[in-house]
C-alpha positions, -999 to 999 in steps of 0.1 A, spaced: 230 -469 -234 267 -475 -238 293 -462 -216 330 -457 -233 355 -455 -203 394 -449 -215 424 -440 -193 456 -429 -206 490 -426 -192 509 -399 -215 548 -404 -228 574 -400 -197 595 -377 -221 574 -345 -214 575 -319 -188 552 -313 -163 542 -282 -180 543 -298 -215 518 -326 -199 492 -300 -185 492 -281 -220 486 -320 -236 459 -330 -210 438 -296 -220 443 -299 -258 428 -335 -254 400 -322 -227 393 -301 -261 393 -316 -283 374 -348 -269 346 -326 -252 346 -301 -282 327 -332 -301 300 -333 -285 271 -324 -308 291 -337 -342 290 -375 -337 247 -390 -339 244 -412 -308 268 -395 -286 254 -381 -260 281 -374 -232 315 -366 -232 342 -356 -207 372 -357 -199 394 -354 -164 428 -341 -161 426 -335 -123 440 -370 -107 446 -377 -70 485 -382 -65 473 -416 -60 463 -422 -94 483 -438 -120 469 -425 -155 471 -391 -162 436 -388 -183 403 -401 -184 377 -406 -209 339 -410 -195 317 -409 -227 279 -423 -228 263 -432 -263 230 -442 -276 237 -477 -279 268 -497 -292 258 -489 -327 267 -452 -321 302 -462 -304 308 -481 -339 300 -446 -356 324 -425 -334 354 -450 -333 354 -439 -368 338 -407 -378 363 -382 -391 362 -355 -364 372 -382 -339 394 -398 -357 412 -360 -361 412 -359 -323 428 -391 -316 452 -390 -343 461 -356 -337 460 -348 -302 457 -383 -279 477 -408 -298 509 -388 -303 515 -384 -266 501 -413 -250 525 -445 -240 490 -466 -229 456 -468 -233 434 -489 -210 391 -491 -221 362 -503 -208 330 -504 -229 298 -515 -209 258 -515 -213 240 -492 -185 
């Protein structure tokens, strides 16, 4: 198996309220694809930091094997999410991909 790790600091332009209603449209839409995308077979997403942290989301996804991370990097109803709801907001992206 495959383990797809992401943190993601959003844009320092939005609100505190305008980054809670961000970090649960991504927990959405991230989670909500679960069951589309062959080979995925865990996704979630935290919103809920310590103060200590210093990213406001993470990504903790398991696939199949690194074939199926190839598929969802660019099926369509991932490529929606990203485009539409993560990549918009975010100012950095940090990932680790890693066997398990």
């Amino acid at each position: 198996m495959v383990k797809h790790v992401i943190l993601w600091v959003l844009k320092d332009e939005y609100s505190a309220e305008e980054k809670a209603k961000i970090k649960a449209e991504i927990k959405a839409g991230l989670e909500g694809l679960k069951g589309q995308i062959p080979g995925l077979i865990e996704i979630k997403v935290n919103t809920e930091g310590l103060a200590s942290s210093n990213a406001d989301l993470l990504l903790d996804s398991t696939f199949k094997d690194e074939a199926a991370l190839k598929v969802y990097a660019t099926h369509p109803a991932h490529v929606a999410v990203a485009d539409g709801k993560v990549r918009p907001f975010t100012a950095s992206r940090v990932c680790l991909d890693y066997e398990v």
